[in-house]
N, C-alpha and C positions, 0 to 999 in steps of 0.2 A: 676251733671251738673256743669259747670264752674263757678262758686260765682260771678265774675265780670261781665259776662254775663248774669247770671239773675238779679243783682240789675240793671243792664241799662236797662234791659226789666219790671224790674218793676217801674223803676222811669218813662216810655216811657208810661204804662196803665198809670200812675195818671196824666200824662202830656195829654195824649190822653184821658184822661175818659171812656176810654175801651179798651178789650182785642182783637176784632176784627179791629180798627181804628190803636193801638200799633202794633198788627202782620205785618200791609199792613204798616207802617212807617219802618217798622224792617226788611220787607222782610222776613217774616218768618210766618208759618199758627198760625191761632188762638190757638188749640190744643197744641201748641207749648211755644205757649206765656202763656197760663195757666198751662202748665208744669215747667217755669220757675218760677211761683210763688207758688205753689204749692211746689216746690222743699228746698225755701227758706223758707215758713213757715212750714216747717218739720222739715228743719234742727233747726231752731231759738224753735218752739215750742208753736209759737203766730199765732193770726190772725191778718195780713198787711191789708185785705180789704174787706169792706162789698159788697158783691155781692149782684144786683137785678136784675132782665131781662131787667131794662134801664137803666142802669148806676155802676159808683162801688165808691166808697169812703174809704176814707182811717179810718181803728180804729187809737185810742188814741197811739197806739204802730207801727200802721202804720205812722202814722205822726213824728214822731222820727227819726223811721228808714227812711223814706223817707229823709228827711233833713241831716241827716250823708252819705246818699248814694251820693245826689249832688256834697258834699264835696270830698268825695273819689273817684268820677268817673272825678273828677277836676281835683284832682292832679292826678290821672294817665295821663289824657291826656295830664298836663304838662310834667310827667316825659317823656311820649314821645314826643313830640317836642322837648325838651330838648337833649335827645339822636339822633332826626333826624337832630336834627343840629349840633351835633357835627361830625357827619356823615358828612354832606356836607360840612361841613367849618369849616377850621382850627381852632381851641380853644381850652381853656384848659391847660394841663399840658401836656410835654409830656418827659416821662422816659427814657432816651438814657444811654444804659451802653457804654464802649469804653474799652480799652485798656489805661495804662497811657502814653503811646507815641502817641496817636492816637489826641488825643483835637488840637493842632498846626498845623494838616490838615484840620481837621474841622471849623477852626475858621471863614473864612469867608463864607463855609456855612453857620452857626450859626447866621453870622452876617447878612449875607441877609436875611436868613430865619425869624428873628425877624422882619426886617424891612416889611419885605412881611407880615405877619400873627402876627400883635400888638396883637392879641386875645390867642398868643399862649405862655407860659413861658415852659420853658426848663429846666429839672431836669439831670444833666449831672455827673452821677454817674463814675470813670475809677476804674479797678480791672485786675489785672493781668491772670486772668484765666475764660474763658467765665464761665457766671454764669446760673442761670435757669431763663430764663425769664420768665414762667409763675409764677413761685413760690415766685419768688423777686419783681415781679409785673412789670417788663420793657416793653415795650411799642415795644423796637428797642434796638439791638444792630450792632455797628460797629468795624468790627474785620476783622485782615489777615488771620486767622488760620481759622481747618477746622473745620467743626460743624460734631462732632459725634450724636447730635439726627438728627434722618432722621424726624420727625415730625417738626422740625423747617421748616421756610423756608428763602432759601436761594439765594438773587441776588444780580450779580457783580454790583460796579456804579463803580468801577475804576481799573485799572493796574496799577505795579508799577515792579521797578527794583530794583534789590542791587549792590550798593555802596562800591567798595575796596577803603579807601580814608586816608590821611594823612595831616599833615600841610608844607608848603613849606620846615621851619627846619629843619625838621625831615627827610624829602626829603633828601634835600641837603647836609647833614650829615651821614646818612646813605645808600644812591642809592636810586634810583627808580626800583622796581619789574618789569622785563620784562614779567614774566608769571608765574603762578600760585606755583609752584615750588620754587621760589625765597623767599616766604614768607616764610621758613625754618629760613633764615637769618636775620628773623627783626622779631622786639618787636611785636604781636599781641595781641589788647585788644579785651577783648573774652565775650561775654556776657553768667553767668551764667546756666542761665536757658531755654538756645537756644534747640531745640529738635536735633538738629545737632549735640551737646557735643563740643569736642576742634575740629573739623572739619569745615571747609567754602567747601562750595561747588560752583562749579564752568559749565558753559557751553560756547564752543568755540570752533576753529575748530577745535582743539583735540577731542574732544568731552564732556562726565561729567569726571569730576576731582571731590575726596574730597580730601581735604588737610589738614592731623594735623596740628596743629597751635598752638604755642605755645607763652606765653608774662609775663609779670609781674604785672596784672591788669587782674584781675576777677571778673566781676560787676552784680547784679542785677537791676541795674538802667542805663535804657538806656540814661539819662544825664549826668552822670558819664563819660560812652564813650564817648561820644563826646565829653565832656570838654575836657578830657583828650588826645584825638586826636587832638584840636586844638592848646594845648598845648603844642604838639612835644615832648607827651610822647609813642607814636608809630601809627600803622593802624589800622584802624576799619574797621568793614562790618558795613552799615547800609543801612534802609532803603533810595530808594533815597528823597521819598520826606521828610525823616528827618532831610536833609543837604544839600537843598536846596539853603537856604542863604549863609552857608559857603561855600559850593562852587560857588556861584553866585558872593563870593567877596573875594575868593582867598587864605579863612582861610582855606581851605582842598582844595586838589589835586586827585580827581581822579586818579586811576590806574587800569590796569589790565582790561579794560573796554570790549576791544572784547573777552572775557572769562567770560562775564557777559551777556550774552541775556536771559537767560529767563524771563520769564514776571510772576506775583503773584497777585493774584485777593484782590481787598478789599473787604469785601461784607456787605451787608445790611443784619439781620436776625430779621427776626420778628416770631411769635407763631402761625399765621392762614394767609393764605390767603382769604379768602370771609370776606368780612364784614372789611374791615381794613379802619379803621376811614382815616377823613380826612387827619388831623394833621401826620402821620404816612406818609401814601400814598405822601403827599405834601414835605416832606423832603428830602424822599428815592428820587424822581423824581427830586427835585432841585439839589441834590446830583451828581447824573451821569451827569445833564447836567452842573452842572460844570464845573465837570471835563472831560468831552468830548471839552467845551469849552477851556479849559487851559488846556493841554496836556503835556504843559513843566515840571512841577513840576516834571513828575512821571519818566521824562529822562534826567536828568538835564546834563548830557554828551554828548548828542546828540549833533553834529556838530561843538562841540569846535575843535578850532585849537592845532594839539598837536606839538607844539614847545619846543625846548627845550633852558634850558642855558649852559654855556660849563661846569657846572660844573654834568649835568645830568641830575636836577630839571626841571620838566617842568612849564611853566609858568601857572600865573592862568587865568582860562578861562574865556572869556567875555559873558555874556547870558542875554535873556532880559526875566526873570522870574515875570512880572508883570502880575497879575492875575486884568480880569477887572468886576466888577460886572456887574449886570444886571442894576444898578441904574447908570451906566455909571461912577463912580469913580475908581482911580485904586489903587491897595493895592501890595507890595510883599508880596509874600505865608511867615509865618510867621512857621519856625522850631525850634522847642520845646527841642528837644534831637536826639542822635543817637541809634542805635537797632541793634539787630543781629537776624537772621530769630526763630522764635516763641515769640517772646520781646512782640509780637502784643497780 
């Protein structure tokens, strides 16, 4: 029989003074309830209580064990409300692995999410290659790449596009790229350890394009790219919302934009679905609606005017990328580095 469940049946006869008063409080038959004690003092080896046909009392060794049992059926039932509260409401710690480009999207989730859930501290681990989250103990990870365990689970809170981009200099010194083709002819900084190799891949009304690409800048740091890009030491692919600001103020130039439509999921992964605490649940949910609410980030080319100067350069484009919380203050989305597709 189950040890927790006959000491609350025995602590429930000495609280009741007997084994027929304890079954009817316990919902359970008398037979039952003296099986539970009978059970305990077999396994222990002792006699817990003296039986008479009117009553029962507890021996010298009963009265012991009675008094440690109070104490352990105590703390069980703290450890459970303890655990059902962290169940309904945000607390605690919570283990988010990320990608290292990934934190400067996240930020003013983060920041809201504190503000909303003071009960909650945030352990914000980045690693280059999705890790094991039940084995490393993470709670949640945030990633663009795909999840090879099917056991994980896996849902979008955002879209995002890529980024062919350069600094006006560089532009204007070297052309602007009409169409995918043309990057033959310019510096391309390449990110390392892209699943793509020296190849940018492309969708438009050609249709998919890959395109060798070749540069003088080979980086495993996707802040490297982008310095380097703003720097008008050539083009970069990045994600868009990791160029956000620079392109919001002119330090990169978009190019090649309608050979850029497809769309890339970011996704939320966590180890179970049933039972996903609060803290978890309340993140992943503030998350999408975010970014459902602020849309710009993830298109930041979207309806700019494409003007040019006479010397080819197009100008920079004017966008109103202010993301506004829920607490009604507004912040621009704050971009951390550039990337090349698997950087995530």
């Amino acid at each position: 029989m189950d040890r927790m469940t006959s000491m609350a049946t025995f602590v429930k006869v000495v609280e009741s003074g007997g084994f027929s008063a304890a079954a009817r409080a316990l919902g359970i038959s008398p037979s039952m309830a003296t099986a539970h004690i009978q059970s305990l003092e077999e396994r222990l080896g002792v006699r817990l209580l003296n039986r008479s046909t009117r009553k029962v009392s507890l021996t010298e060794v009963g009265h012991a064990y009675y008094e440690r049992c109070l104490q352990i059926l105590a703390e069980a039932d703290d450890a459970d409300q303890i655990a059902q509260a962290l169940q309904s409401t945000p607390r605690g710690t919570l283990r988010l692995n990320t990608s290292v480009a990934i934190p400067p999207f996240l930020a003013p989730v983060i920041a809201e999410f504190s503000a909303l859930y003071p009960d909650v501290s945030i352990d914000l681990t980045m690693t280059d290659r999705m890790i094991d989250l039940v084995e490393d103990a993470f709670d949640l990870a945030v990633r663009n790449m795909s999840v090879p365990d099917s056991s994980l689970i896996t849902r979008r809170v955002a879209s995002y596009r890529f980024v062919v981009c350069g600094a006006p200099e560089y532009l204007a010194k070297h052309g602007t790229p009409r169409e995918p083709a043309d990057l033959a002819n310019h510096n391309c900084l390449i990110y390392s350890r892209s699943a793509w190799g020296n190849e940018w891949r492309f969708a438009g009304p050609d249709g998919e394009q890959s395109i060798p690409v070749t540069g003088n800048l080979h980086a495993n740091s996707d802040n490297a790219l982008r310095l380097a890009a703003v720097h008008g030491q050539g083009i970069a692919m990045a994600p868009s919302f990791l160029v956000v600001d620079e392109i919001r103020s002119g330090r990169l130039i978009p190019v090649l934009t309608e050979f850029l439509q497809g769309q890339y999921a970011i996704n939320a992964i966590y180890p179970h679905r049933h039972h996903l605490s609060a803290k978890v649940r309340s993140f992943i949910d503030l998350m999408a609606k975010h970014f459902q609410e602020n849309p710009a980030w993830a298109d930041p080319c979207r309806g700019m005017a494409k003007k040019a100067h006479g010397d080819g350069a197009p100008t920079a484009p004017t966008l109103d990328l202010t993301a506004t919380s829920r607490a009604g203050c507004s912040s621009s989305l704050s971009v951390g580095c550039g990337s090349c597709p698997a950087s995530l």
